[in-house]
MDAnalysis code that builds the backbone (N, CA, C; Angstrom):
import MDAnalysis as mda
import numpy as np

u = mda.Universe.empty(276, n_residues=92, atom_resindex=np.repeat(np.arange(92), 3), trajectory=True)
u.add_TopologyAttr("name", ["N", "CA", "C"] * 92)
u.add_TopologyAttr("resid", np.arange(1, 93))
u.add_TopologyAttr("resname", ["UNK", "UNK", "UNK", "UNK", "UNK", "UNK", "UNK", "UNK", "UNK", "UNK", "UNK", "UNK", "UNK", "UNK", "UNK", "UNK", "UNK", "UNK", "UNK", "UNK", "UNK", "UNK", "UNK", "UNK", "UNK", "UNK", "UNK", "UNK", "UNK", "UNK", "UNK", "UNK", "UNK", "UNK", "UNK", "UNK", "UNK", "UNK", "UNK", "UNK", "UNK", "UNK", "UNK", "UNK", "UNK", "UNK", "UNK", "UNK", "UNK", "UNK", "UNK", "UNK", "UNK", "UNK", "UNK", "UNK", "UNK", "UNK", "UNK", "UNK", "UNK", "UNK", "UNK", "UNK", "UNK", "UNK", "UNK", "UNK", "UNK", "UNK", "UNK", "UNK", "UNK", "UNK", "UNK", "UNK", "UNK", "UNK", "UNK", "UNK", "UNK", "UNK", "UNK", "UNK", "UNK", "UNK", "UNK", "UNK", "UNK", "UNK", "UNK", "UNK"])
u.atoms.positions = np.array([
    [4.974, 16.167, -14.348],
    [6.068, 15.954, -13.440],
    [6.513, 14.501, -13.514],
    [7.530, 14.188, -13.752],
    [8.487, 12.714, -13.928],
    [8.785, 12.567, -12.532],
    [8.599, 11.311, -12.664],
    [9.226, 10.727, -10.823],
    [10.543, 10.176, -11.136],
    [11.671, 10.467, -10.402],
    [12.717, 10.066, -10.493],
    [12.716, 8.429, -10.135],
    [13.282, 7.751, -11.360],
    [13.412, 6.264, -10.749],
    [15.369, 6.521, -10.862],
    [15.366, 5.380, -9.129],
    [16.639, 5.127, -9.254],
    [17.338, 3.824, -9.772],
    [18.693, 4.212, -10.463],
    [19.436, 3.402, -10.985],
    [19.650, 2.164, -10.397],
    [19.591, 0.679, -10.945],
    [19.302, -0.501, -10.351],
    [20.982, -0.473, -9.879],
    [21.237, -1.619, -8.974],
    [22.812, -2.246, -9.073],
    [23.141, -3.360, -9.592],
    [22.068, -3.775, -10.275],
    [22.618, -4.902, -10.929],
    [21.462, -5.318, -11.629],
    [21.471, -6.238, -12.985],
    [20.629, -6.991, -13.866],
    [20.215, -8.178, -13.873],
    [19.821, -8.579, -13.884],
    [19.619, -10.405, -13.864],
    [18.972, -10.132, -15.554],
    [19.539, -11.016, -15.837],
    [19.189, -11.411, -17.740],
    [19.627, -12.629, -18.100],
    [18.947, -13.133, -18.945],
    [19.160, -14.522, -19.543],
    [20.357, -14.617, -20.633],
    [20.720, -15.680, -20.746],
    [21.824, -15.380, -22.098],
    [21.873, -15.266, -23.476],
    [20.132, -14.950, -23.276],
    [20.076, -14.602, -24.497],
    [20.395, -12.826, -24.774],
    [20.462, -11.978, -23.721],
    [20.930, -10.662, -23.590],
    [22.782, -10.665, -23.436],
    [23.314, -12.026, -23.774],
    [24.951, -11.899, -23.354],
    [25.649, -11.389, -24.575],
    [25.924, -10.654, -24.761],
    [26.651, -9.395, -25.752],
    [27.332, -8.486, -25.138],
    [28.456, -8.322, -25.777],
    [29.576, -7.917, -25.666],
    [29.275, -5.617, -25.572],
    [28.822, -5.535, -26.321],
    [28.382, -4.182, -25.697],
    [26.771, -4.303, -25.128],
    [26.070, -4.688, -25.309],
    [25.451, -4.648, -24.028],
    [26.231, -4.492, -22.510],
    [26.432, -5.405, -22.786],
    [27.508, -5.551, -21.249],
    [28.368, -4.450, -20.696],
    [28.651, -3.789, -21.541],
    [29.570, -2.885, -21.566],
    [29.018, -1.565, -21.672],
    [27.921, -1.800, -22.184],
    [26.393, -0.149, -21.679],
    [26.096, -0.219, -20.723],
    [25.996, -1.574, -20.106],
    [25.734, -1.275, -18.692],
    [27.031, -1.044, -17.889],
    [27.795, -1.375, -17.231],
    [28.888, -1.375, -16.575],
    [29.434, -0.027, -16.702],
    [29.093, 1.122, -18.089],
    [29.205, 2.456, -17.717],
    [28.223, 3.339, -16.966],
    [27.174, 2.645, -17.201],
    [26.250, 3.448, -16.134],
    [26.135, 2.370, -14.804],
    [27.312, 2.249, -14.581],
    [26.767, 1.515, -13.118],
    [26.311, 0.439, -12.450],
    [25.924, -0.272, -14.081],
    [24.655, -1.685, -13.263],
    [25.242, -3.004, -13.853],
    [25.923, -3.777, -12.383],
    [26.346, -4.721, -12.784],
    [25.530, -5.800, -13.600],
    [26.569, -6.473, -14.954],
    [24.994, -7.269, -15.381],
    [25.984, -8.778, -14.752],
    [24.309, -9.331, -14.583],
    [24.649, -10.703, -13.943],
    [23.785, -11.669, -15.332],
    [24.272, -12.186, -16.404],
    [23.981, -12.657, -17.003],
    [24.877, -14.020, -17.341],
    [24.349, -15.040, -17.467],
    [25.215, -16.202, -17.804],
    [25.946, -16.482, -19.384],
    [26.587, -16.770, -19.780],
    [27.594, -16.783, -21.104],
    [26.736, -17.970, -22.061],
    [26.662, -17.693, -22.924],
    [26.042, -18.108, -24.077],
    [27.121, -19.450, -24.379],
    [26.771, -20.123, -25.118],
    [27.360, -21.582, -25.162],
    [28.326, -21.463, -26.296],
    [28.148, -20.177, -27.111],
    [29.632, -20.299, -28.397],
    [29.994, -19.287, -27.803],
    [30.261, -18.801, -26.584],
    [31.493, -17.487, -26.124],
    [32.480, -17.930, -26.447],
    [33.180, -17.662, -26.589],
    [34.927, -18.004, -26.791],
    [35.753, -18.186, -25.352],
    [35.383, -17.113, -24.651],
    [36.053, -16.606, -22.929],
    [34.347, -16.148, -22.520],
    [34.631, -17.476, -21.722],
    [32.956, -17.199, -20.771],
    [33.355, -16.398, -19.533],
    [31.971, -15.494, -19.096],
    [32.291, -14.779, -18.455],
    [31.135, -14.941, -17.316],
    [31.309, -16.252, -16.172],
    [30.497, -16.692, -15.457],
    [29.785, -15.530, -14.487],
    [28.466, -15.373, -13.999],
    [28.261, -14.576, -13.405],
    [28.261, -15.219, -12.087],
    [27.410, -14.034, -10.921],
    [27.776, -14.490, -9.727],
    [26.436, -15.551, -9.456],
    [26.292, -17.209, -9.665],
    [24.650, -17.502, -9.786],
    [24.120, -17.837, -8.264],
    [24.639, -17.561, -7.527],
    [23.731, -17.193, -6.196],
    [22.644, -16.143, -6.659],
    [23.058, -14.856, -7.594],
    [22.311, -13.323, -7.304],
    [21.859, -13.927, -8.786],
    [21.654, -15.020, -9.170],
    [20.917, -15.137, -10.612],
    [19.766, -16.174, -10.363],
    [20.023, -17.136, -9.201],
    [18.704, -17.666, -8.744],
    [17.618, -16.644, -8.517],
    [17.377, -15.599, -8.405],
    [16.503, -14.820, -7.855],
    [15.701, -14.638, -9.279],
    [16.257, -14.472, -10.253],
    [15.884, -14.404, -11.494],
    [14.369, -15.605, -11.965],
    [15.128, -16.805, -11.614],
    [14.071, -17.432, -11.800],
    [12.781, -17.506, -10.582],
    [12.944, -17.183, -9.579],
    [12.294, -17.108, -8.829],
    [11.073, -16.051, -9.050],
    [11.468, -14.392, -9.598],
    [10.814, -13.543, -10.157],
    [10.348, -14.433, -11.163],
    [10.454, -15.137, -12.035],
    [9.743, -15.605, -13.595],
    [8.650, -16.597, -13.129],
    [8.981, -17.472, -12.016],
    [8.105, -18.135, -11.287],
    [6.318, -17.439, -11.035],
    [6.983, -16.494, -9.950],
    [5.747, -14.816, -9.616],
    [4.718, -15.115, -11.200],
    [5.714, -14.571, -12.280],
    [4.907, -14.175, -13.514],
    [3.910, -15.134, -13.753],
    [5.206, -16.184, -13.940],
    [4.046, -17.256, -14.636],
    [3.011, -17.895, -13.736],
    [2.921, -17.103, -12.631],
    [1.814, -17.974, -11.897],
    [0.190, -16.791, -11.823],
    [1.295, -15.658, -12.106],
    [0.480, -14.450, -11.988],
    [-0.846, -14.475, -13.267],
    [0.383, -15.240, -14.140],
    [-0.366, -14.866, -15.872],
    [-1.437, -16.325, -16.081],
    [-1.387, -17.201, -15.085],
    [-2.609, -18.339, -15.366],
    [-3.871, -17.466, -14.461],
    [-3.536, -16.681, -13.056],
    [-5.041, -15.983, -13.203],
    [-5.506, -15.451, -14.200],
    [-6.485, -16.214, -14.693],
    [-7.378, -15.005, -15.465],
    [-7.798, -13.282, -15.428],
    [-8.057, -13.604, -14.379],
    [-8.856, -11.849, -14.088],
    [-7.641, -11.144, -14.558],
    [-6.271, -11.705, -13.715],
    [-5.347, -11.092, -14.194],
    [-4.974, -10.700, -15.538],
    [-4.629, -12.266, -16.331],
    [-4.164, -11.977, -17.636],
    [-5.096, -11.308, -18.512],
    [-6.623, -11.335, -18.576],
    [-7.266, -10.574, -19.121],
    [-7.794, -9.186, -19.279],
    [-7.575, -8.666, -17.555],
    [-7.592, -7.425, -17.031],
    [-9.069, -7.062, -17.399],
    [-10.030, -7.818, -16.197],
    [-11.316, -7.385, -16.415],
    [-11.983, -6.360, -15.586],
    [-11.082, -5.561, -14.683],
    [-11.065, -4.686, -13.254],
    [-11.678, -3.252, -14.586],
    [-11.782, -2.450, -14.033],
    [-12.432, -1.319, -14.818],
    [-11.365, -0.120, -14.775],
    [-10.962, -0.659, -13.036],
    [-10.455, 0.620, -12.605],
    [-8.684, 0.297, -12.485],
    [-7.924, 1.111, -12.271],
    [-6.529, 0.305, -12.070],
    [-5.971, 0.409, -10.656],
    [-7.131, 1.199, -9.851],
    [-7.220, 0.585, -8.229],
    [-7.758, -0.776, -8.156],
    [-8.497, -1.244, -8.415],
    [-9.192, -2.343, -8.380],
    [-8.312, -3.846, -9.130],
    [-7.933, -3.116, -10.308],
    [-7.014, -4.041, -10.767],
    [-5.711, -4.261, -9.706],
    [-5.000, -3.152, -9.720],
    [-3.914, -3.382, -8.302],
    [-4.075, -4.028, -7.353],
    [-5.362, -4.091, -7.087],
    [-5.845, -4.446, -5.742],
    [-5.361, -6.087, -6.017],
    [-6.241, -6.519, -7.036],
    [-6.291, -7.420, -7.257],
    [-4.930, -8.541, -7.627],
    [-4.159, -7.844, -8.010],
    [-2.587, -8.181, -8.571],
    [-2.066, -8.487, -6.843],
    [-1.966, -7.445, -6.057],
    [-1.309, -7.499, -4.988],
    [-1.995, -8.712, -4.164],
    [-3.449, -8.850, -4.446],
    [-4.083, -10.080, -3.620],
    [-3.781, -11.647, -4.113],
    [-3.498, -11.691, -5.449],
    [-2.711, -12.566, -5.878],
    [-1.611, -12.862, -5.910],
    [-0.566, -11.770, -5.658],
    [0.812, -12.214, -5.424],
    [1.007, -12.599, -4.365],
    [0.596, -11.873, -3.038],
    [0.471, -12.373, -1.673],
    [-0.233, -14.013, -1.507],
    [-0.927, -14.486, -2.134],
    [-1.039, -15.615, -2.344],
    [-0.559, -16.666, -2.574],
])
């Protein structure tokens, strides 16, 4: 049985994902992309960067996530235990 995941409303991506159909795969299914314009665009296409700060803020999480060890190595046995452990570190 598949669990339905629902469709995001929007992307946060770096500019290194700024392409012209990319952009345009998403925007038919729905999901605005909020990505910033690459430095040889021709016609930049600024996003909204209030809703793109959040972006780095998530990359922040990671990289703080990925200097725990226990974490980055995944020495838990179980993947309750590991969860456990992820969630006790992010709350941190």
């Amino acid at each position: 049985m598949q669990i339905p995941v629902a469709t995001p409303k929007a992307l946060l991506a770096d500019s290194g994902y700024d392409g012209d159909r990319f952009r345009e795969s998403l925007l038919i299914r729905g999901i605005l992309p909020i990505i910033p314009p690459r430095s040889n665009r021709k016609v930049p296409k600024h996003p909204d960067y209030r809703r793109y700060r959040d972006r780095s803020r998530v990359e922040r999480i990671f990289g703080k996530l990925k200097k725990q060890r226990r974490i980055a190595t995944r020495y838990d046995k179980t993947v309750l235990s590991f969860e456990s452990f992820l969630n006790l570190a992010a709350a941190k």
